[in-house]
DSSP file (Angstrom, degrees, kcal/mol; ACC not computed):
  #  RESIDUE AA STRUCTURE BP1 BP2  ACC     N-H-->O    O-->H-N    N-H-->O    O-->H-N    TCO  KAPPA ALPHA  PHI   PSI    X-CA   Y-CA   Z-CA
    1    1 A X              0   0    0      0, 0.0     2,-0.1     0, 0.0     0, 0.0   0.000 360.0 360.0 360.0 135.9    0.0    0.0    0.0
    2    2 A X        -     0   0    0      1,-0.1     4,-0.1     2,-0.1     0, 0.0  -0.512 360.0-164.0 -84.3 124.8    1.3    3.5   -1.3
    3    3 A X        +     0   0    0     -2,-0.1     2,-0.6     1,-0.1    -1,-0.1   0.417  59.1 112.1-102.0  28.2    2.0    5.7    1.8
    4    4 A X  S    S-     0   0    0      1,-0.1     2,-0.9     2,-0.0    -1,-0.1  -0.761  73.2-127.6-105.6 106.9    2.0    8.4   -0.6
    5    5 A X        -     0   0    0     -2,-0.6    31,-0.4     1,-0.1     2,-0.1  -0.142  20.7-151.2  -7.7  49.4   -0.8   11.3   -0.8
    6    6 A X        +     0   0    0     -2,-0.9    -1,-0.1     1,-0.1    31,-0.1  -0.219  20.1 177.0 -83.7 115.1   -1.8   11.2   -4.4
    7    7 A X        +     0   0    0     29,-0.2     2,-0.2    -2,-0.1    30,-0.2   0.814  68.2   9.6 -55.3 -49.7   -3.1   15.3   -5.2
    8    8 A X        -     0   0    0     28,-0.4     2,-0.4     2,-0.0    30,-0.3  -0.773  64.9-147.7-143.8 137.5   -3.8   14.8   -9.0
    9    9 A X        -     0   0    0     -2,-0.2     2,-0.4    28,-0.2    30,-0.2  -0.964   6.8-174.0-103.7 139.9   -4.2   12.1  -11.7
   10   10 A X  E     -a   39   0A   0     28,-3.4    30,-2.1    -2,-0.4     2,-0.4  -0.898   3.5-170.5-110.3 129.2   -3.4   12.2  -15.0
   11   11 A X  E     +a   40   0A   0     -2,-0.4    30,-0.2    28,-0.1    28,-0.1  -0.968  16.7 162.9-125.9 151.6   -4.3    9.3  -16.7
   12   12 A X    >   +     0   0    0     28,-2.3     3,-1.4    -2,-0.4    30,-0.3  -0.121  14.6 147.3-142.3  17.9   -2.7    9.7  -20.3
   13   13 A X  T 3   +     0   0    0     27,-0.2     3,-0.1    28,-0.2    -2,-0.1  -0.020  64.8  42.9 -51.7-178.1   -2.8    6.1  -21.9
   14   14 A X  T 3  S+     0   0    0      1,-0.2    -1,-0.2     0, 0.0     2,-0.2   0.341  96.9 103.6  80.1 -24.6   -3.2    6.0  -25.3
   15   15 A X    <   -     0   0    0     -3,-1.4    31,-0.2     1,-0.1     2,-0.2  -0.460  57.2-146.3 -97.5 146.6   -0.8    8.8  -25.6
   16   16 A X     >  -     0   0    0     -2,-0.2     4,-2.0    -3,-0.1     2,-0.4  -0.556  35.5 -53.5-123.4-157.4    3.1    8.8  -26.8
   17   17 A X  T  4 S+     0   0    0      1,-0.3    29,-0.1     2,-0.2    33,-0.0  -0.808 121.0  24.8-119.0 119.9    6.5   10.6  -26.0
   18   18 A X  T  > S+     0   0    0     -2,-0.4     4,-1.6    31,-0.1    -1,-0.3  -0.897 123.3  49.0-127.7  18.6    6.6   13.5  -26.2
   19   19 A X  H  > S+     0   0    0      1,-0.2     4,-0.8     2,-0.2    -2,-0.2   0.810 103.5  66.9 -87.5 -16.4    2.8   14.3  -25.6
   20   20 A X  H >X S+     0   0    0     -4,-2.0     3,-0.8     2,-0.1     4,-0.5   0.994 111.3  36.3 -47.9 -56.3    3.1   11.9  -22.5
   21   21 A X  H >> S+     0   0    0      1,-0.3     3,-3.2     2,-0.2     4,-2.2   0.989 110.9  59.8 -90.8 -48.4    5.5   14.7  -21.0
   22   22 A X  H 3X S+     0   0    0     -4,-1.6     4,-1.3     1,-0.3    -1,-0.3   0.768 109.0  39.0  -7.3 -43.5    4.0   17.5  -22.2
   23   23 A X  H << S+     0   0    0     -4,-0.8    -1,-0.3    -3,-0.8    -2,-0.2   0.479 110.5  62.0-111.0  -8.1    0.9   17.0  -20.6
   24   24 A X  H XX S+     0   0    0     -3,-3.2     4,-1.7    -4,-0.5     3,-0.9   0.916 114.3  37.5 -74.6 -58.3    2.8   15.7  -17.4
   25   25 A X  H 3< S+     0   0    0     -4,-2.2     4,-0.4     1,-0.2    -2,-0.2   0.840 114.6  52.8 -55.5 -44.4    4.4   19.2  -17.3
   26   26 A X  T 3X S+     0   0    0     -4,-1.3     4,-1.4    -5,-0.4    -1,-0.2   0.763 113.4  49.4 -79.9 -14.6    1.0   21.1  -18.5
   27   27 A X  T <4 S+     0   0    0     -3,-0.9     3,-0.3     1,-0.2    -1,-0.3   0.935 107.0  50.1 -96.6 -24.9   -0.7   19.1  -15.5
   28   28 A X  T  < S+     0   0    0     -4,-1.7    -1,-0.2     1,-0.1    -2,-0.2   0.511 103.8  64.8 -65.2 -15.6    2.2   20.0  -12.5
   29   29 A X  T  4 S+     0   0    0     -4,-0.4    -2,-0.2     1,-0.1    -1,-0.1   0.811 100.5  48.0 -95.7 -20.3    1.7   23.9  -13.6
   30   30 A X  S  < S+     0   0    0     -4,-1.4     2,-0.2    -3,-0.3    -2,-0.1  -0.017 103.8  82.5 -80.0  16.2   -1.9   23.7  -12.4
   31   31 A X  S    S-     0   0    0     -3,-0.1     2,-0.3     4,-0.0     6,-0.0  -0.659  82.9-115.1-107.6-171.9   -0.7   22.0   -9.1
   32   32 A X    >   -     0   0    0     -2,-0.2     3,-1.0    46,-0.1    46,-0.1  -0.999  46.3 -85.2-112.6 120.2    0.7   23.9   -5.8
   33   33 A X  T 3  S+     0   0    0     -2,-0.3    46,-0.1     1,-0.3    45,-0.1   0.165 123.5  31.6 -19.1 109.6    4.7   23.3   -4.7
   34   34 A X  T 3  S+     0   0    0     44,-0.6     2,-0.3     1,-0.4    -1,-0.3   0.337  90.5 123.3 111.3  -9.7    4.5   20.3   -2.7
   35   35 A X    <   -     0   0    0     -3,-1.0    43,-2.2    -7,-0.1    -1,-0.4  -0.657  52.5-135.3 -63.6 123.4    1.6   18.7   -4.5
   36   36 A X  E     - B   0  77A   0    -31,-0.4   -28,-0.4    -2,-0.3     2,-0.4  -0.586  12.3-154.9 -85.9 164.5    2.0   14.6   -6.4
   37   37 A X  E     - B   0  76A   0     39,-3.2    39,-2.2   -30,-0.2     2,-0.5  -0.929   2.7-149.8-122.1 150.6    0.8   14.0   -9.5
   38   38 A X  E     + B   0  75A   0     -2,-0.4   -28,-3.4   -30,-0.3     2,-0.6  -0.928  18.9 180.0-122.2 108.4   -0.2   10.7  -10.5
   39   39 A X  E     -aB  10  74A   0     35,-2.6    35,-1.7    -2,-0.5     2,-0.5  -0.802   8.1-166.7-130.6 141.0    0.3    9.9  -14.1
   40   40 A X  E     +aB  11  73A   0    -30,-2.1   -28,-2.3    -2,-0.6     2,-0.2  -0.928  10.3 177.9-111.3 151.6   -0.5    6.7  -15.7
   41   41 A X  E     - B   0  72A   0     31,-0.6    31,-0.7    -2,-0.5   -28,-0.2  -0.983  28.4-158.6-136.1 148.8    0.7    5.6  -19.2
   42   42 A X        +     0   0    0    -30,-0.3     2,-0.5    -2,-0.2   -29,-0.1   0.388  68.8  93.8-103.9   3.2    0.3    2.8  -21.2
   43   43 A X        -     0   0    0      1,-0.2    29,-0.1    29,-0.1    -2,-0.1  -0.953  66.8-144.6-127.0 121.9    3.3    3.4  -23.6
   44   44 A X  S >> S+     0   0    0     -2,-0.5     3,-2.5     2,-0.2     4,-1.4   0.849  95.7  50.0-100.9 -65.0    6.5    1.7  -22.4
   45   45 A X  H 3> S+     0   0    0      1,-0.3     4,-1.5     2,-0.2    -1,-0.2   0.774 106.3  55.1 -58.5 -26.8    8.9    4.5  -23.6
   46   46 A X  H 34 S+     0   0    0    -31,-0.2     4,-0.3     1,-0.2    -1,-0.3   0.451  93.3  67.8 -83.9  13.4    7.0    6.8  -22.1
   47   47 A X  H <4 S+     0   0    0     -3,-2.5     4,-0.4     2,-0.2    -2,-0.2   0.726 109.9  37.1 -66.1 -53.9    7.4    4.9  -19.0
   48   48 A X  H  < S+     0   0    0     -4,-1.4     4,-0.3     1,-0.2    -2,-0.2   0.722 120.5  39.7 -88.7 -32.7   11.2    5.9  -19.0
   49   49 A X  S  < S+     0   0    0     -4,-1.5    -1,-0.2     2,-0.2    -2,-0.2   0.124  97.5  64.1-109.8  31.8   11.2    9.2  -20.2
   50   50 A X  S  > S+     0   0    0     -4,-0.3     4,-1.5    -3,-0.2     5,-0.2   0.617 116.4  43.6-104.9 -43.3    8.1   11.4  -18.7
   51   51 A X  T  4 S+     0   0    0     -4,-0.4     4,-0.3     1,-0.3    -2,-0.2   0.677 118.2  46.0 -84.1  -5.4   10.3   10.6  -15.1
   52   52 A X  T  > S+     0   0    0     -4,-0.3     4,-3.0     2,-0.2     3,-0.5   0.841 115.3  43.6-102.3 -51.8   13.5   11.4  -16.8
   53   53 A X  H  > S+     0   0    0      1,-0.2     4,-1.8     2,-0.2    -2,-0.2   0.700 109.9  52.6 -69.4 -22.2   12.3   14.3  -18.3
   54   54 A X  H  <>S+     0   0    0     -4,-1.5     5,-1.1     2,-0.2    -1,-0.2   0.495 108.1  56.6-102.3  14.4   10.4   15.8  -15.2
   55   55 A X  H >45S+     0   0    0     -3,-0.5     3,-3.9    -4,-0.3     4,-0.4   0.873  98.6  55.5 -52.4 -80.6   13.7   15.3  -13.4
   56   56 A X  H 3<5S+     0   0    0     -4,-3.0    -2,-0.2     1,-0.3    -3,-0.1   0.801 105.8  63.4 -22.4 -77.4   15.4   17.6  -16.1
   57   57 A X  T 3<5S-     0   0    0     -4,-1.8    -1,-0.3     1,-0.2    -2,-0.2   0.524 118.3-109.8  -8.2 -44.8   12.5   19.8  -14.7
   58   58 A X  T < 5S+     0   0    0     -3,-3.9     2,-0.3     1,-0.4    -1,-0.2   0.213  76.5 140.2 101.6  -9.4   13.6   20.3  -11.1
   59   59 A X      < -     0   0    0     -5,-1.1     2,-0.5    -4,-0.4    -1,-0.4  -0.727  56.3-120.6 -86.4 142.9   10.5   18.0  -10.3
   60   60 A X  E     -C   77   0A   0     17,-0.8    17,-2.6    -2,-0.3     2,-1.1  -0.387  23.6-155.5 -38.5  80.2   10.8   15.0   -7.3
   61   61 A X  E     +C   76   0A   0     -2,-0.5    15,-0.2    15,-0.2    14,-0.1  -0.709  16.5 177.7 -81.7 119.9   10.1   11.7   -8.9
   62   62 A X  E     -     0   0A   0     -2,-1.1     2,-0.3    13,-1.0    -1,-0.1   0.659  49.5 -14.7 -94.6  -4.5    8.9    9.7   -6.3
   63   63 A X  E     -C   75   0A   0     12,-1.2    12,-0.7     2,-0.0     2,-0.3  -0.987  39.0-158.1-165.0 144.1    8.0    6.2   -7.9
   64   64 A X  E     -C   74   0A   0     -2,-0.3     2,-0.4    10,-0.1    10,-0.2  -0.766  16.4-171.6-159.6 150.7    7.3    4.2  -10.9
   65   65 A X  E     -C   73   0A   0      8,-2.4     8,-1.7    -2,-0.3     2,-0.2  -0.996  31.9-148.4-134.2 126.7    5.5    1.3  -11.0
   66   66 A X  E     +C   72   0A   0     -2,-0.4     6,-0.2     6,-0.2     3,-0.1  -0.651  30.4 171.8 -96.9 130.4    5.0   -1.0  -13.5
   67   67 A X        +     0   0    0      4,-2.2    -1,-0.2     1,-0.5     2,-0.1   0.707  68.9  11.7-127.7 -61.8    0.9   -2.1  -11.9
   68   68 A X  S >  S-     0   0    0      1,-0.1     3,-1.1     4,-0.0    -1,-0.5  -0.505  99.3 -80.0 -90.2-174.2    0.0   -4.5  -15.3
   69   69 A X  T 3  S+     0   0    0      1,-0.2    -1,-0.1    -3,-0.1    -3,-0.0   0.828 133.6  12.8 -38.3 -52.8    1.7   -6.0  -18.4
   70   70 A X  T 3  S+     0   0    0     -4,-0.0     2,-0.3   -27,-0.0    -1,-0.2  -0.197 108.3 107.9-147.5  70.9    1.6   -2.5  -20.2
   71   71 A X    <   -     0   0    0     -3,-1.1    -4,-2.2   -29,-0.1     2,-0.3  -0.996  41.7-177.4-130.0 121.5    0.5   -0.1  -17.1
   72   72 A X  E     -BC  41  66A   0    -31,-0.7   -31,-0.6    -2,-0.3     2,-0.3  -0.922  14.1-151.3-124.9 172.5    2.7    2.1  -15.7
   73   73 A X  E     -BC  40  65A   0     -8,-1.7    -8,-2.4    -2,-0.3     2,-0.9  -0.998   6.5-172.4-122.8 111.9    2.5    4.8  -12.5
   74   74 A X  E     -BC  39  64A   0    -35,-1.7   -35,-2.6    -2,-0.3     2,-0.4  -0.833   1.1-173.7-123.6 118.6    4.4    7.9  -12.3
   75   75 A X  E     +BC  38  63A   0     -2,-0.9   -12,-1.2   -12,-0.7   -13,-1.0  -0.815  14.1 170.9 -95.8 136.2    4.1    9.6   -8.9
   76   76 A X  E     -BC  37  61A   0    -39,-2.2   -39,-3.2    -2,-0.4     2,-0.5  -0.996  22.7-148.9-141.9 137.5    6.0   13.0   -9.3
   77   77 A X  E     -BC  36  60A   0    -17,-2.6   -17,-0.8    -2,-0.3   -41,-0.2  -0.811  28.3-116.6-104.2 138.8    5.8   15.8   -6.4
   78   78 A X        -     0   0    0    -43,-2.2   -44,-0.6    -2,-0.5   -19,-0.1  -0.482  32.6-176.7 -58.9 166.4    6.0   19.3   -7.9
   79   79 A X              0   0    0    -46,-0.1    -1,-0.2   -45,-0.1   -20,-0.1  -0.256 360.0 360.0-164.6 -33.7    9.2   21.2   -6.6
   80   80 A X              0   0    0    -48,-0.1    -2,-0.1     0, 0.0   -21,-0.0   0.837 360.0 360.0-158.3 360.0    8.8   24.3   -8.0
């Protein structure tokens, strides 16, 4: 069990790189410093690069979790 506060969810399957991060970003600029986002994607590459990229950012990736076969979870807490 996640003991982590989830703020937000994005869920963005369906979606590829680079509108996965895009829309990761667009959805952490409507949050408040100290907020998570929860963003789920279905798309393997974006799996690697949304948390990679919202690093570049300055943002706190706190998780990813692969939760089925082609499911992932990216908990990111805004920073900034």
């Amino acid at each position: 069990m996640r003991s982590v506060k989830v703020d937000k969810e994005l869920d963005i399957r369906g979606e590829v790189c680079p509108f996965t991060f895009v829309k990761s970003k667009l959805a952490l600029e409507d949050m408040e410093v100290g907020q998570v986002l929860r963003v789920l994607v279905d798309y393997k590459p974006s799996a690697e690069s949304v948390p990679k990229s919202l690093r570049e950012e300055g943002q706190e990736v706190l998780e990813v979790n692969q939760i089925e076969e082609n499911l992932w979870e990216i908990l990111v807490r805004k920073t900034r």
